[in-house]
N, C-alpha and C positions, 0 to 999 in steps of 0.2 A: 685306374691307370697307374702305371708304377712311377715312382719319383728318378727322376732323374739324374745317375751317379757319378760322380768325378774321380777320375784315378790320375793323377800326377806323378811322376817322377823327381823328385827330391834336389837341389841346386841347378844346373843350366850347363849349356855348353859352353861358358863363361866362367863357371866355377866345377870343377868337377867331385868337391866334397874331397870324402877322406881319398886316400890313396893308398895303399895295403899289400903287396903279396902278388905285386905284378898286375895289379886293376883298380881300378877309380871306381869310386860311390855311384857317379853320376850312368856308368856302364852297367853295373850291376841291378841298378832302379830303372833305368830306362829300358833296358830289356825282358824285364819282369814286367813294368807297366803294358808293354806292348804285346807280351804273352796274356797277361789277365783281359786286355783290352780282345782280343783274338777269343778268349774264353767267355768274354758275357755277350761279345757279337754273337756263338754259337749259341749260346744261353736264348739271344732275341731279349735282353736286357738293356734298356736304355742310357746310356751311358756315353761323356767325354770324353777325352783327355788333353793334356795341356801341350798342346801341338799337333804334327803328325807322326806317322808311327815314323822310328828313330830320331824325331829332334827333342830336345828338351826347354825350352821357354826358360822365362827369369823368373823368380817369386812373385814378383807383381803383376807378368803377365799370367801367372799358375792364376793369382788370389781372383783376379778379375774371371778368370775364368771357370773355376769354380765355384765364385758367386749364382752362376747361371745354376748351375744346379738346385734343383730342389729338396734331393737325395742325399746321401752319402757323399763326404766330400772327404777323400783319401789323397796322401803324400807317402809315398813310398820313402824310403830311406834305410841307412846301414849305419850301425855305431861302431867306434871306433877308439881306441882305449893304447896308451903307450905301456898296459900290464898285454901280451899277446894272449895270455890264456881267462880274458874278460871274455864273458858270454851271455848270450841269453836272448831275450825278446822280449821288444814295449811298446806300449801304444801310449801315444803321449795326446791328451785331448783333455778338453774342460770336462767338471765333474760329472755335468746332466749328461755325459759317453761314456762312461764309466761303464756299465754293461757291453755294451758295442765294442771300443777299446779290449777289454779283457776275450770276450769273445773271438774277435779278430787275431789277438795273442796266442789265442788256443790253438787256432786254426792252427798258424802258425808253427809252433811248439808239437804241435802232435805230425807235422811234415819233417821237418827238422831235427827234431830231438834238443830244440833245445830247451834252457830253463826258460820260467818266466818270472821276468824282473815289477821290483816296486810290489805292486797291489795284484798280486795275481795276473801281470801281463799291464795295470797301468799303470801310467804316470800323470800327475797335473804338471801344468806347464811352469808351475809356480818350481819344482821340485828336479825343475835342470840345469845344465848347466848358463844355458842364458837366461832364464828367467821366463821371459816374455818371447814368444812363437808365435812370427805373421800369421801361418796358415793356420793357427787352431787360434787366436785373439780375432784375427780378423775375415776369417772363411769359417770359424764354426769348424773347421776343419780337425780328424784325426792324423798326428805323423806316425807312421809304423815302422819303426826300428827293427828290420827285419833278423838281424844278428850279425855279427861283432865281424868286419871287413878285416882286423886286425888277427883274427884267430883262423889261421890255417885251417882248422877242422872243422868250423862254421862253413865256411867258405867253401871247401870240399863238401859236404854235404851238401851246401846249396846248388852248386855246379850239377851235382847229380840228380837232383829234384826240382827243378826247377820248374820244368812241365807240369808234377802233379801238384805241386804249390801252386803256380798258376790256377790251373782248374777247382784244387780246394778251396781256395781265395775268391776265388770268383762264386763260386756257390755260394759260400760264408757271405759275403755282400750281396748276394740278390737277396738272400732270405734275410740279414740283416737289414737290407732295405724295406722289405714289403714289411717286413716287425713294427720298422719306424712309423706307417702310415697311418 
């Protein structure tokens, strides 16, 4: 039987993260989440997420509820950089995800076109700017830094692929998951 996967949407409707180029963080994850969430329903993949489709919960009720998972436990997210022509994509998770993480990047990067930052697409949590990251310290959790909310041409590209990133993202995690088992 397959393990059970968590896809979150990255701050709350409390916090809406970066803000960039006429859209907030929290719009651009929440909408994707709920595309990918629509992509493993069709898949018949067992899977969360941290609310209903269009809300977005607090990190603490995300952690809680990824805890349930047994599976893959994803946080969607956008970076954001006062340089506008910062780019790229990363998966920020502890080292035993280092595979999964980079994996996940690729996906990513080969939808998008864009680079990939750190380790081939990862990051340790040690090696950001806060340090220490609830959802990867304390959910086991990967954050995926989908690209740069800050750069116009990020952003345009994703606007435009959006669907098949979904549906890519969504494969990349069923078979990332069954790999884990």
């Amino acid at each position: 039987m397959s393990k059970l996967i968590y896809i979150g949407a990255g701050h709350s409707g409390f916090d809406p993260g970066a803000i960039a180029n006429g859209v907030t963080e929290t719009a651009i994850v929440l909408e994707l989440r709920d595309l990918i969430s629509v992509e493993l329903t069709r898949m018949g993949a067992f899977h969360i997420i941290d609310g209903r489709t269009g809300e977005n919960l607090t990190l603490a009720s995300s952690i809680a509820i990824a805890k349930q998972a047994d599976g893959l436990r994803i946080e969607l997210h956008c970076n954001a950089s006062t340089n506008s022509a910062a780019n790229g994509t990363e998966v920020i998770a502890n080292e035993s995800k280092k595979v999964i993480a980079q994996a996940l990047a690729k996906t990513i990067s080969s939808v998008l076109g864009t680079r990939l930052r750190g380790d081939n697409g990862f990051i340790t949590q040690e090696k950001t700017a806060r340090g220490r990251l609830a959802f990867v310290q304390d959910a086991d959790g990967l954050i995926v830094e989908l690209f740069f909310i800050t750069n116009r041409q990020e952003l345009f590209v994703y606007r435009s692929t959006k669907k098949v990133l979904a549906k890519r993202l969504a494969e990349a995690i069923v078979e990332l998951n069954n790999e884990k088992q």
